[in-house]
N, C-alpha and C positions, 0 to 999 in steps of 0.2 A: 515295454514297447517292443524289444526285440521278440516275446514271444505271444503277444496279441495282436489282432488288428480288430478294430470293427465291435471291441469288447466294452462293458461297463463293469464300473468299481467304484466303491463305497468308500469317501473318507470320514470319520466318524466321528466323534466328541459331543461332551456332555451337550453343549449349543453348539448349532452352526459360528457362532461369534468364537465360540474356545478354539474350531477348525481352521479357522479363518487366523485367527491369532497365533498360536501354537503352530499350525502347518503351512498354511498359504504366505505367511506373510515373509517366511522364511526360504523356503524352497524355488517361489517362484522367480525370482531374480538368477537366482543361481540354476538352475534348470535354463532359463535364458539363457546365461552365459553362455552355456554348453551347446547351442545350437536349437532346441528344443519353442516349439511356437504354441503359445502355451495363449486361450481365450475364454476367461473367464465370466458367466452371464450370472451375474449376484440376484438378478430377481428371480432365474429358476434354479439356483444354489446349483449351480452347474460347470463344471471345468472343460474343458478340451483339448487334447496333447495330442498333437504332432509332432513326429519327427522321421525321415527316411522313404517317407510314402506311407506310412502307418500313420493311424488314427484310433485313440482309444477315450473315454469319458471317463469323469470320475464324477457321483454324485455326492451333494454333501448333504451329513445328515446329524440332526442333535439327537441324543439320548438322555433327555432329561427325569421321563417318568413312564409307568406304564406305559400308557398311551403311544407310547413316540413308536414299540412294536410294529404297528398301525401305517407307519408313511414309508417304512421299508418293504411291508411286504407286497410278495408280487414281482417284484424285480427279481430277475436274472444275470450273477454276477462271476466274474472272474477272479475277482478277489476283493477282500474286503480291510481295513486298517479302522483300529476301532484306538482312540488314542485316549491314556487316563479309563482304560476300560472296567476299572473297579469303581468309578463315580457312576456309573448306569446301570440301569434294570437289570436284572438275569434276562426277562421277555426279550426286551431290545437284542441285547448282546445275540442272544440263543435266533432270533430271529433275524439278522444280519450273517450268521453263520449259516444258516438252512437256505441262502438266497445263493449263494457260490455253488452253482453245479452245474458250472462249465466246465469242461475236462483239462486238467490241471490247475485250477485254482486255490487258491493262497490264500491264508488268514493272517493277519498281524496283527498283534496286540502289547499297547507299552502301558506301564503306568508306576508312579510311586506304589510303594506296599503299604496295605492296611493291617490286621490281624490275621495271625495263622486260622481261626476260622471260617474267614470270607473265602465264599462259596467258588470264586475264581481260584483262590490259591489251590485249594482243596480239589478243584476237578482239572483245573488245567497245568498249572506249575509243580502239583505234587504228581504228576501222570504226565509229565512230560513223556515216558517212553511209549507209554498205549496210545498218548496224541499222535505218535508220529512230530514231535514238535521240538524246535530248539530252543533252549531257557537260554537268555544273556541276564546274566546280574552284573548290577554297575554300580560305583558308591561315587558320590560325589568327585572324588579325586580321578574318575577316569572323563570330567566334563574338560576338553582341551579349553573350552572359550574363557575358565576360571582362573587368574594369576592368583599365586602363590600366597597373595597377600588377602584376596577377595576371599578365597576358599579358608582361609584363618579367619577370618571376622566372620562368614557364616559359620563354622564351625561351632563359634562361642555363646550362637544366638538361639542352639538348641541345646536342649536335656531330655537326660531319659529317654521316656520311650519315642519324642518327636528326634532326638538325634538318632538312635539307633535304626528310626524308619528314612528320613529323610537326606542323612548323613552318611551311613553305613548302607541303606537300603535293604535293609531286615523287615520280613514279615513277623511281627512280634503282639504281642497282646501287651496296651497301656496298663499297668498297672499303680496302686497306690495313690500321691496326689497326684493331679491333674498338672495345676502348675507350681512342678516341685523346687523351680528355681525360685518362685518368691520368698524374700524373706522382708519379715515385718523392722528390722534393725536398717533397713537402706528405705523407708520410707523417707524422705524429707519434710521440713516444714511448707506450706502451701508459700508459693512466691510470692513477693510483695509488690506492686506497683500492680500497672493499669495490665489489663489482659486483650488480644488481639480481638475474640471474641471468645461467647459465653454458649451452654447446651446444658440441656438438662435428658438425664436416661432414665428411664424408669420400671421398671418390672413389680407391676401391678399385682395384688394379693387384696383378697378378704380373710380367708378362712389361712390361709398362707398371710407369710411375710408381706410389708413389699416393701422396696428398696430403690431410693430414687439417690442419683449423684450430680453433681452439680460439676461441669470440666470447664475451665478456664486454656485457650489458645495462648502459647508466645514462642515465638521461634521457632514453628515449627512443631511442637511438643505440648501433647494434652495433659494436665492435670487435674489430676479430681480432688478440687480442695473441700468440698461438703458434701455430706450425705442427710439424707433421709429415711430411717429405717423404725417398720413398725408391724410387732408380731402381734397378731390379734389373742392367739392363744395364751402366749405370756402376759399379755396386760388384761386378758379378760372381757375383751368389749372388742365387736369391728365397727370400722370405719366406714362411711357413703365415701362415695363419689365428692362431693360435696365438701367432704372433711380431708380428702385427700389432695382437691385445688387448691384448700388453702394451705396445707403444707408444701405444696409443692412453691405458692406465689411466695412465702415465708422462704422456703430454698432459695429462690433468687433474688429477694433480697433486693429489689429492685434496679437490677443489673439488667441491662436487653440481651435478653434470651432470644438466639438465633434459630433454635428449634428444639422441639421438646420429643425425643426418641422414643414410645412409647411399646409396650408388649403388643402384639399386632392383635394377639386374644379378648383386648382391654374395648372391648367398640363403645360400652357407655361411659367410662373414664375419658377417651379419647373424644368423644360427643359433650361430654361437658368440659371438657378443657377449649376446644374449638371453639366453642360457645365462649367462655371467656374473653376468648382473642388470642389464643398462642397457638404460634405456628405449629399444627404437629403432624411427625413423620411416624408411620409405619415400620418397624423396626426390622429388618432382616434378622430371621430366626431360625439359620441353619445350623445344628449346635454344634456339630464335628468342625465342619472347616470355620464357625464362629470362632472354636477354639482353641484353632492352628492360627488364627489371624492375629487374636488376643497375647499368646503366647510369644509369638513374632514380635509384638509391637511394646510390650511390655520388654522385652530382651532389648530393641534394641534402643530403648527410650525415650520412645515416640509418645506410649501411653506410661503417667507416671501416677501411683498411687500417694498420697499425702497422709502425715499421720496426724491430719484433725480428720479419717475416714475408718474410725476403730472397726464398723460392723462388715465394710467389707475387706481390713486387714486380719480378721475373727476368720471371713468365709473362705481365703486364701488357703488358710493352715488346715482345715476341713473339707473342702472341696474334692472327692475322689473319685476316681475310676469304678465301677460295677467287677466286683471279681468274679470269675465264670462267668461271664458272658459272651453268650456266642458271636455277638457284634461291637462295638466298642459303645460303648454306652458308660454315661456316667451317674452315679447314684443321686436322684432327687431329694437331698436334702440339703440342707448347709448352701445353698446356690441361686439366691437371690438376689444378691449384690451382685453376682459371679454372672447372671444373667444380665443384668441392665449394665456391665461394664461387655459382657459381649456382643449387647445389642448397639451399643456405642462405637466400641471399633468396630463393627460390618457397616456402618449404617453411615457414623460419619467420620471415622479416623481412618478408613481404608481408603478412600478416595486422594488422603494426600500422600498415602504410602508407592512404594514401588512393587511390584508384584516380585517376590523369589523365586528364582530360576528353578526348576526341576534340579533336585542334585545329584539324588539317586533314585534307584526301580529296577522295574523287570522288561524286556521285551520278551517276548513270545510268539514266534511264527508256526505255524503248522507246515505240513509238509501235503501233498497230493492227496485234494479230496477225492 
C-alpha cells in the first residue's frame, strides 16, 4: 500500500476456497485492526484495500489444472502471491508470473516441500541467486501459534520421509515403504458390541485384484474389521459385476451400510450396485495427498486396521515408494487394499478429521521484475 496506488494483484492457491481459508480468513480481521478498509466482493473473487488515500485490488485466483492458465491471462499485475505454489500447474504458476510488469513488482511464493525433483525446487529455490530471490526455510518449531506440547504430538504423527518434509521442511525424495510406521504386531482384534455406523470401500479389479473393506464407526475412530479380497490371477477365473455384489452384500452381513465408497473408474460395478439399492459414493482419488491423509489418520488413530484384515495387513509391509522417480509416485503393485483404505479416508474419514496446520516449507519472493 505504501508503494502502489490504483494497482492490481493476484492472490493465488490451488482453489479460490484454499485462498479464502489459508489467506482471507486470517489476515483480514487483523489488517482491520490496523486501520486498513478492507471489501471483499465473493461473486467477482475480488478484494479491495484502502488505507491513507491509497487504493489497490487483489484478485483471487485457483490453480487447480491446466486450464486455470486461461482466467489469469491478460491481466496486468503488480504483484502476484501464489500460496502452496507446488500443488499447481507449471502453465498457471509460469502465467501468473508473466502478468507482473508493472515497474517494480513482486512475486511471492510459500509452500511445504515436495521432492528435490519438482520442477519449482529445481528452477526457483536451487537459483535463488539468478532469481534475484530470497529463500526462507522454516521447520515446524519456528510456527509461534504451536505450544510446546501441540508441536510434540504432531511430531509423533509423522515418519520418514512425511517428517523430514512436513516436520523438518526438507525437500527430499520418499523412499522405501510408503507407510513405514505400520506395523502388523499393533493390529487389534475387531471391537465387540454395536458400532455407530457402518461403510464399505472398495477398489474394483478384474484382471487386477480387488479389495473391498468393510469399517465399523465408535468413538470417533474407524475400524476396518473385514475384508474382501480377490486376485483373479491367483485363483485363475475373474469375476462379473454380478459375482462382485454379492460378495460385497456377503461383506455386510446384513449390517446397514451407510455408503459404499467405490473406485470412481468402476461405472458398471457402481451401476449395478445402485441398481441393487446401495447408497454409492464416487471416491476421491488423488493419490499423494490420499496418502498424506491416510498416513495422518492411521498415526493418530482415527483410522485403525483389525487383524481379522490379513490382505491388507500383507499390502502394508509391501506397499512402496517408485525409486528414481522424477515425481513421487508409488509402485503399482501390492496396493489394492492400500487403495480402497485411501479411498475411505479422502472420502469418508477426512470429513470428521481436523485439517493439520502447515508446519514447515519455503517462502520465496523474488526481487524487481
Amino acid at each position: 500500500m505504501a508503494c502502489f496506488q490504483s494497482q492490481g494483484f493476484a492472490l493465488c492457491g490451488k482453489t479460490i476456497q484454499s485462498v479464502r481459508r489459508n489467506l482471507l480468513r486470517e489476515q483480514l480481521p487483523l489488517l482491520r485492526q490496523l486501520g486498513f478498509e478492507c471489501r471483499e466482493q465473493i461473486s467477482r473473487n475480488q478484494l479491495t484495500v484502502r488505507l491513507g488515500g491509497r487504493e489497490n485490488t487483489f484478485y483471487l485466483f485457483g490453480g487447480k489444472d491446466e486450464g486455470s492458465a486461461d482466467l489469469i491471462q491478460g491481466l496486468t499485475l503488480a504483484g502476484v502471491l501464489l500460496d502452496e505454489v507446488v500443488l499447481m500447474p507449471r502453465s498457471f504458476v509460469e502465467q501468473a508470473c508473466a502478468r507482473c510488469s508493472v515497474e517494480g513488482a513482486k512475486l511471492w511464493f510459500s509452500c511445504n516441500p515436495e521432492g528435490p525433483e519438482h520442477w519449482f525446487y529445481r528452477e526457483w529455490i536451487c537459483s535463488v541467486r539468478e532469481r534475484n530471490a530470497l529463500y526462507l526455510h522454516f521447520t515446524m518449531a519456528d510456527n509461534p501459534s504451536l505450544s510446546p506440547q501441540v508441536r510434540s504430538r504432531y511430531e509423533k504423527m509423522f515418519h520418514g520421509t512425511f517428517y523430514r518434509r512436513f516436520v523438518l521442511g526438507e525437500w527430499v525424495a520418499p523412499e522405501g515403504l510408503v507407510y513405514d510406521f505400520f506395523r502388523a504386531a499393533d493390529c487389534p482384534e475387531p471391537p465387540k458390541g454395536e458400532m455407530e455406523q457402518w461403510c464399505i470401500s472398495c477398489d474394483y479389479g478384474t484382471i487386477n485384484p480387488a479389495s473391498f473393506g468393510l469399517w465399523g464407526l465408535r468413538d470417533g475412530v474407524w475400524y476396518r474389521v473385514a475384508e474382501y479380497y480377490y486376485d483373479s490371477r491367483k485363483e485363475g477365473r475373474q469375476k462379473t459385476d454380478r459375482e462382485y455384489a454379492r460378495a460385497l452384500e456377503r461383506l455386510a452381513g446384513g449390517r446397514a451400510i451407510d455408503r459404499v465408497v467405490v473406485d470412481p473408474s468402476a461405472a458398471s460395478f457402481i451401476e449395478v450396485l445402485r441398481r441393487d439399492g446401495w447408497r454409492v459414493v464416487r471416491a476421491k482419488n488423488d493419490v499423494l495427498p490420499g496418502i498424506h491423509l491416510t498416513a495422518r489418520l492411521l498415526q493418530s488413530g482415527q483410522l485403525v486396521i483389525c487383524d481379522s484384515c490379513p490382505d491388507a495387513i500383507r499390502e502394508f509391509g509391501l506397499y512402496r515408494w517408485e525409486e528414481d522417480a522424477a515425481r513421487d509416485r508409488v509402485r503399482k503393485q501390492d496396493d489394492h487394499a492400500m487403495d480402497d483404505i485411501r479411498y475411505f479416508a479422502a472420502t469418508v474419514a477426512a470429513p470428521r478429521s481436523h485439517a493439520v496446520p502447515v508446519f514447515a516449507g519455503s517462502v520465496c519472493r523474488s526481487g524487481k521484475m
